[in-house]
N, C-alpha and C positions, 0 to 999 in steps of 0.2 A: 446498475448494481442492484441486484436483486435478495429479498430474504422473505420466502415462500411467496404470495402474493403481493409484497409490498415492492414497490422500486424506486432509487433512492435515484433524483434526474439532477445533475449538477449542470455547472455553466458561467456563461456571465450573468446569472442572476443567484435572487437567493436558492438556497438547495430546498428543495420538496419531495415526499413521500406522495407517491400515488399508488393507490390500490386497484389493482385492474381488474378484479372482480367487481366492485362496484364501479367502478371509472372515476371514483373520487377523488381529490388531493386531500389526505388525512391528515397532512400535516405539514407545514411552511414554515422555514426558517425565518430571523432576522439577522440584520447584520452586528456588527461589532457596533458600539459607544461612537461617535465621531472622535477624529483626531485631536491635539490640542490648540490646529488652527479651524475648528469646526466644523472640517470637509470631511463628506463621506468617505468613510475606507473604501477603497474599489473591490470590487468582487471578479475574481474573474478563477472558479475550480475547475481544476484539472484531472481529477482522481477522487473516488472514495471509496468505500466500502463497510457496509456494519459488520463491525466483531463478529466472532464466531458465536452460534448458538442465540443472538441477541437481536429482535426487532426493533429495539429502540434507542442503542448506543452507535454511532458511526464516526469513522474521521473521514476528513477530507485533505486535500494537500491543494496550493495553489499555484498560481504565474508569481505570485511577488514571495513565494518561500517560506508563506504558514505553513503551520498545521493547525487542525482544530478539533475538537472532540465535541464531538454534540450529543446531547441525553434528550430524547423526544420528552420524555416523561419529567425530566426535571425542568428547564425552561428551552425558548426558542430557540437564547443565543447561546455560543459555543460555552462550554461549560472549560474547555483548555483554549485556550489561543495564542500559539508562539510562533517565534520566528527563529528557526535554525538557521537558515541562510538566508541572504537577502537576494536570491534568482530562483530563477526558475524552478518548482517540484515537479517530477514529469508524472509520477506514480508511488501511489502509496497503498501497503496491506499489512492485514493485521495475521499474525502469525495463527497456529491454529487452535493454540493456548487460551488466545487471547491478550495475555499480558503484555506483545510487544510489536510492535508494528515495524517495516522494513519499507522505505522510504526509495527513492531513485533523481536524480536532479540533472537537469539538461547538461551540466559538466561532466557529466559519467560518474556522479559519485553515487555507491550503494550506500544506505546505510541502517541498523540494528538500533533502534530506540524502545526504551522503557515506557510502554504507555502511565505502569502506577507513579513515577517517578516524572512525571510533568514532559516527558519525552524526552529524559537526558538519554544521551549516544550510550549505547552497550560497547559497539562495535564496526569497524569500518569494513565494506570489504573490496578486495585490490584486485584489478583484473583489465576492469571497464577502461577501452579505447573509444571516445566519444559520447554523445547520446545516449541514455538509453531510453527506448522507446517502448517496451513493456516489460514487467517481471509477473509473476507468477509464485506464490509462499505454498510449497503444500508439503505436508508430514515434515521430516527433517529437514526439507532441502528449500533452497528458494533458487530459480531458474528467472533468466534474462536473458534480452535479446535486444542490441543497439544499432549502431550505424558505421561497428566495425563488422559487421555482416556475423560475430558468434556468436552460438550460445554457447552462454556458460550457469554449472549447475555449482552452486553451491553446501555443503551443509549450516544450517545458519546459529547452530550450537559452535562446533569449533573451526568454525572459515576455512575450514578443507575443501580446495577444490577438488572435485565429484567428476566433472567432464567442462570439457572444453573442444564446439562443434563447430566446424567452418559451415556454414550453410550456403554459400559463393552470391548471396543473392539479401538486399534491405530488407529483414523484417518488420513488422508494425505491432504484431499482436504476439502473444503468447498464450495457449490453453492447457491444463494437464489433466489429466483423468487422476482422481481423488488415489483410486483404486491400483493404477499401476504405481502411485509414486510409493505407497505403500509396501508394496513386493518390491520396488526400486532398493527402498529403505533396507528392510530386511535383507536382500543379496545384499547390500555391500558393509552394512554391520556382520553378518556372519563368514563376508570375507575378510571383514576385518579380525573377527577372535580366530580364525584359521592362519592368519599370517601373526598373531603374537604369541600361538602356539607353534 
């Protein structure tokens, strides 16, 4: 997860920023408080990525069902740390606004959360058969792709599904160019005011 030269490396350790023009780690997380029987929280992220426009705010999503929000500039540890679900996060991004992040969980659920709002749910969205294994937030729409072999596109303002793609074959990854989804956006809002006129 990159934002220009910095890259944000996640895993079963703490998360760190490395700088690959200098080859440095500019910056190392810590973990949460211990528990109330005094054992370490386990770490183990699955997802992150920094907000739009922002080198030093990111979330992350993990195997036990955080989220967490971290301010390089404010301190180490997560600055949010919740627990929407108790399994598995498989992926998480942040809208292109900024203000909301869109989450995904090995049960196939999408979901629409308010980052200023502590990560309460916006919105759910229904579709997902299975896994999902990657998504993808860009302009209006957010696109995914699971282990019932489709993609499906959403708009993530009013959970219109957009398209729905048999691909006959497991995906893993998802990419979109910034730039088509853009023109994507535009044809199907001006097919939209062409069909209420």
């Amino acid at each position: 997860h990159r934002m220009k030269s910095q890259y944000l490396c996640l895993g079963q350790f703490l998360p760190q920023i490395f700088d690959i023009e200098t080859s440095k780690c500019t910056w190392r997380g810590k973990n949460v408080p211990n528990d109330q029987d005094d054992l370490e929280v386990p770490m183990f992220d699955t997802s992150g990525s920094f907000l739009p426009g922002s080198n030093r705010s990111f979330v992350i999503s993990n195997g036990y069902g955080k989220i967490r929000l971290y301010d390089v500039c404010a301190q180490v540890r997560p600055v949010v740390d919740i627990e929407p679900w108790n399994y598995y996060l498989s992926n998480i991004k942040p809208t292109e606004c900024g203000n909301y992040v869109i989450y995904s969980s090995q049960k196939g659920e999408l979901t629409k959360a308010d980052i200023r709002m502590d990560f309460r749910t916006v919105h759910r969205f229904k579709g997902a058969k299975g896994t999902i294994r990657d998504l993808a937030v860009a302009s209006d729409f957010v696109a995914w792709v699971g282990l019932d072999r489709y993609l499906r596109v959403y708009d993530h303002e009013t959970k219109e599904s957009m398209a729905n793609v048999y691909l006959k074959q497991k995906v893993n990854s998802l990419l979109i160019d910034p730039q088509s989804a853009k023109e994507y956006t535009l044809a199907i809002h001006e097919k939209r005011q062409d069909q209420e006129v």
